[in-house]
DRENKOL-409938 format. One record per residue (C-alpha): x, y, z. Coordinates in steps of 0.25 Angstrom, whole numbers, plus 5000, padded with zeros to 4 digits. Layout:
DRENKOL-409938
XYZ;...
END
This chain:
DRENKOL-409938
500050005000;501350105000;501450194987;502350134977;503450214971;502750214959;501650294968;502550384976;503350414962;501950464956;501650554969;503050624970;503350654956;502650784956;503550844968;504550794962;504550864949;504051004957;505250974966;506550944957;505751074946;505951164959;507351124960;507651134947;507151274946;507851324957;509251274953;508851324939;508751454945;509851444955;510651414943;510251524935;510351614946;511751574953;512551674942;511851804949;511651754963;513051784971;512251814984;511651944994;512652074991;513452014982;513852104970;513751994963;512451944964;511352004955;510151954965;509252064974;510052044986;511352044976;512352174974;512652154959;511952294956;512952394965;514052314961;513852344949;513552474949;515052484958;515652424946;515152524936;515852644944;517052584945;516952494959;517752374960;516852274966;517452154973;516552044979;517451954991;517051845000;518351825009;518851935019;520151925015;519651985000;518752085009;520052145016;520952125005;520252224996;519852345007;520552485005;520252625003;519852594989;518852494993;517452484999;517152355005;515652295007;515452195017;514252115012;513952025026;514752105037;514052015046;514551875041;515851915045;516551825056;517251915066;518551905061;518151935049;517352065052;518752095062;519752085049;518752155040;518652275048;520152275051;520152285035;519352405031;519452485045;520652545040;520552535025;520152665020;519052575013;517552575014;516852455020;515252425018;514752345027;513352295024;512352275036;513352245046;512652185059;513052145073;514152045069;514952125061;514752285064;515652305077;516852245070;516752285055;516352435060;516652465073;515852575081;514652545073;513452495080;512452405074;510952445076;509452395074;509352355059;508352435051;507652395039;508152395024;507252535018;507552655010;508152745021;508752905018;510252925020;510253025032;511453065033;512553135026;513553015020;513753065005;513252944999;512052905007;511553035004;511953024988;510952864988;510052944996;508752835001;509352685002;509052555006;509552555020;509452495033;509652365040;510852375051;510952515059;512252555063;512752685073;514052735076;514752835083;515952845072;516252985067;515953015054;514952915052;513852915041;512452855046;511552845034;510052775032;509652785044;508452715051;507952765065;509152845065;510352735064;510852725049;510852615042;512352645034;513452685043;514752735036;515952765047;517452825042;518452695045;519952745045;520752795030;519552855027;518752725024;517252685030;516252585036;514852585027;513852505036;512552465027;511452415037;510752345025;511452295010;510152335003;510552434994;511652344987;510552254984;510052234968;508752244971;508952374980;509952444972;509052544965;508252574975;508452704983;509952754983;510452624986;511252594972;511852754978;512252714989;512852574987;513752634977;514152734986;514552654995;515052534987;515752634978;516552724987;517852644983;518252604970;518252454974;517252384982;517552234990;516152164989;516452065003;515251965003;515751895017;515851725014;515851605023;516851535015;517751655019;518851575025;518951695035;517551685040;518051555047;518451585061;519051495071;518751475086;517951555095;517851685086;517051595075;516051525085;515651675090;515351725074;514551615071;513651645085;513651785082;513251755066;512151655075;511651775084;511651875073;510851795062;509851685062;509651585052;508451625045;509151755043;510051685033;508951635026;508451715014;507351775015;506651735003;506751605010;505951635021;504951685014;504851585005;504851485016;503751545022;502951545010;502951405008;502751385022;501451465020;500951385006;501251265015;500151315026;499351335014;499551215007;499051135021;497851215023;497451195008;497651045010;497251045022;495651125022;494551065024;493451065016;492351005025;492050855030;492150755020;491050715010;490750565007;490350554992;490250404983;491450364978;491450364963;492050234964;491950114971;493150094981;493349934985;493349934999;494849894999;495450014992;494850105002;495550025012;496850015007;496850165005;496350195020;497550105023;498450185015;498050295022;498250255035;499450185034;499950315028;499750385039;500050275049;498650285054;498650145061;497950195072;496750235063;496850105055;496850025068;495650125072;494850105060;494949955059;494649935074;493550015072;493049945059;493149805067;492349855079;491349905070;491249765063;491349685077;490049775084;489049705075;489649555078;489849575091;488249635093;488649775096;488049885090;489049995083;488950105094;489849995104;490649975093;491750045095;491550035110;492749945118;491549915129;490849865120;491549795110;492549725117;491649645127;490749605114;492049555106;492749485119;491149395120;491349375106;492649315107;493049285121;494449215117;495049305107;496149335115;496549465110;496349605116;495149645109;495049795115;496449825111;496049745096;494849845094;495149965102;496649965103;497950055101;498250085086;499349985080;500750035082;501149985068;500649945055;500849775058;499949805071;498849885064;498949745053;498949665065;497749735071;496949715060;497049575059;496649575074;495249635069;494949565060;495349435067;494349475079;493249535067;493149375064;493249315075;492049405079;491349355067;491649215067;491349195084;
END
């Protein structure tokens, strides 16, 4: 009574197919989409969140634009000459951060430093303090640094800094703490702080002043050092006690789900959603059930093999046991002289049987209203009991 292979071949086909054309799409799209996809902030990469557009906008006035993955690149090519961006201050170990600032404190160089937080702020750009992020919106300048007030509106916001460093330029404010912090470092070189990279992304670009600003700040140097930080950086690795204390503070600072895209998430939740859907659907009710003539004539052993099926599916041997105790009783009442009100009734039934048949030497209360059969052998078994005791009934 198991479905053959043939059987579960013919149910699962369908999925199949819907599955592996899934598959195949996606891979046919990662495949045509893997030239242009190089990831978030990188120069290279033509997606929304990409910087393909300011980059080359910087290479059309005559910026050099160098994209590096290893610090030793990142300090190798600071100088007067060069501005370098910081693409993910944050993911800096703290040695790293220590021999990064080292670097560029004293260059004469401009370092960009994209929503620095917690974990990197105090070491990358001492006597700046990291406030209550804002978020991302068109925000003015509001203060009087040159090329702030040149873009004019930008998309700003994100982290907040304050300092008490002389000289500073605080623009894009919100609730009065800015959003980009610029402070003079020594050789007359500086610190840019950008609470949020939204105005290097593709899709934000034209908006506002943002493509201004960017290449104001980008620009200010003939070359720019693009430094997208990497795990495979053989100076993110650390040893002792100094690596156990980044990786906690990386824990503290951000959760897993923050590492997620968000697209993700929301694409999680709305399958989630069809899913309560799709229950409910299958699931209403559209009233009690109607008996109707069948157009057929069922044999009356077809209807039982496909109730069997059913409950074996399910494991149900405690309704099976149930329904053919039942049925026996049922059968037994009218033998035995009872009527089919005492049935079903152990005070009744049971004295009547045990008159019957005063030497059957079985347990007839467990036999006809017992525990449902631990196993499939035992509801057989039980069965067989029935229907032995159903003749004996008969015959006596």
């Amino acid at each position: 009574m198991s479905p053959t292979a043939r059987q579960v071949w013919t149910r699962a086909r369908g999925v199949l197919v819907v599955v592996l054309l899934l598959v195949a799409a996606g891979i046919a799209m990662a495949a045509v989409r893997s030239g242009d996809h190089h990831g978030r902030l990188d120069p290279r990469s033509a997606d929304p969140h990409g910087s393909r557009a300011v980059a080359e906008l910087l290479k059309d006035r005559g910026v050099s634009v160098r994209v590096v993955t290893t610090l030793d690149a990142a300090v190798t090519g600071v100088g007067p000459g060069t501005t370098l961006l910081v693409a993910e201050p944050d993911l800096l170990t703290s040695a790293q951060q220590e021999a990064l600032h080292s670097a560029t404190s004293s260059s004469g160089g401009r370092t960009l430093l994209l929503a620095a937080g917690p974990p990197s702020v105090d070491t990358l750009a001492p006597g700046v303090r990291r406030e209550v992020p804002a978020r991302v919106a068109p925000r003015a300048p509001q203060c009087t640094y040159p090329a702030a007030r040149r873009a004019g509106n930008a998309d700003l916001g994100g982290e907040r800094y304050s300092t008490d460093a002389p000289g500073a330029d605080t623009c894009y404010p919100s609730d009065g703490l800015p959003s980009l912090l610029r402070i003079d470092t020594p050789a007359d070189g500086d610190t840019v702080l950008l609470g949020a990279p939204d105005i290097l992304y593709n899709e934000r670009l034209d908006k506002h002043g943002n493509a201004s600003l960017a290449l104001q700040l980008l620009g200010s140097r003939p070359e720019l050092v693009w430094y997208i930080p990497s795990l495979s950086d053989p100076s993110a690795v650390d040893n002792g006690q100094q690596r156990e204390g980044d990786e906690e503070s990386a824990e503290d600072e951000s959760a897993f789900l923050d590492l997620i895209p968000s697209g993700w998430l929301w694409g999680t939740l709305q399958l989630a959603v069809a899913a309560v859907l799709a229950a409910i659907w299958r699931a209403r009710r559209l009233g009690p059930l109607v008996t109707e003539r069948l157009p057929v004539a069922i044999r009356a052993s077809e209807a039982t093999e496909g109730r069997a099926r059913l409950y074996r599916r399910v494991n149900a041997r405690d309704r099976a046991a149930a329904s053919l105790r039942s049925a026996t009783r049922a059968r037994l009442a009218p033998l035995l002289g009872l009527p089919q009100a005492e049935a079903h009734s152990p005070d009744s039934l049971i004295p009547a049987v045990s008159a019957q048949l005063p030497d059957t030497g079985r347990d007839i209360r467990d036999l006809l209203f017992g525990p449902a059969p631990a196993d499939d052998p035992s509801l057989v078994h039980l069965a067989d009991q029935l229907d032995a005791l159903e003749r004996e009934v008969r015959t006596s």
